[in-house]
N, C-alpha and C positions, 0 to 999 in steps of 0.2 A: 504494500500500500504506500503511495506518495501524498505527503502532504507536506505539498510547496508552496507558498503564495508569493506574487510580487506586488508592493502598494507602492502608489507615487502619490505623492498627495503634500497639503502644508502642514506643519503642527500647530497644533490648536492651543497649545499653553508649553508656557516655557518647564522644558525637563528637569525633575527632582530627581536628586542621587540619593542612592543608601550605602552606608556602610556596615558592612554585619561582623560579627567578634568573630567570628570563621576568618574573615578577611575576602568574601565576596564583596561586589560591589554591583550595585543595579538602578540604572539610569530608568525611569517612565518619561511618557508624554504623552498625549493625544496628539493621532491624527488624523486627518480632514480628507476624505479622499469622493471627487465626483464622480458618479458616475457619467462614461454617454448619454447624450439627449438619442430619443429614439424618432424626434421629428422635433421642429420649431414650436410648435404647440405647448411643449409642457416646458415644465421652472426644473433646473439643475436639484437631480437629488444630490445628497454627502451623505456616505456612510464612514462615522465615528470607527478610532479605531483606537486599543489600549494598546500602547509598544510599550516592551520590555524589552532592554538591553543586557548583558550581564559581561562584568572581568573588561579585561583591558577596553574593547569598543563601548562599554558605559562610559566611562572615565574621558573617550576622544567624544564621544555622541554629547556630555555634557558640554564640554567644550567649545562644539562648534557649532551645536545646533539651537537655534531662538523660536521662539514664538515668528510664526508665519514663514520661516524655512520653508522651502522645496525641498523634500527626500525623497530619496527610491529606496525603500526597505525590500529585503530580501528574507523571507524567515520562514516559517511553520504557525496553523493555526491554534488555538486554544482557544476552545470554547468551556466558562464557566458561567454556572446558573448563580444566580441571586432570587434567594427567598425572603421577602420582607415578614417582618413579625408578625 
């Protein structure tokens, strides 16, 4: 089974790093990715996206990348549910 995705899209809020006593490190962000228009008629959807970085490309991704960057992630999906109380 593959599970590959590519997202190009902007980040939607500037990236928080963690430092963990392990000595990982993990960069978040949102990001913004449009889909194609399928005719002139409709409005640009954006589907939200949670990035997670880990270890050395956290550490360059805080770095270099701001609120409203153009990136091209390369990674794998992860789908987690959220259950409200």
């Amino acid at each position: 089974m593959i599970n590959t995705v590519l997202l190009v899209g902007r980040v939607g809020q500037a990236p928080s790093i963690k430092y963990y006593e392990s000595g990982k490190i993990q960069t978040s962000f949102s990001l913004a990715v449009n889909r194609p228009k399928k005719s002139h008629d409709f409005d640009d959807i954006t589907d939200w996206f949670r990035i997670e970085i880990w270890g050395r490309f956290a550490e360059i991704a805080n770095e270099y990348i701001r609120r409203g960057t153009l990136v091209g992630i390369e990674g794998r999906l992860e789908f987690k549910k959220w259950m409200p109380d």
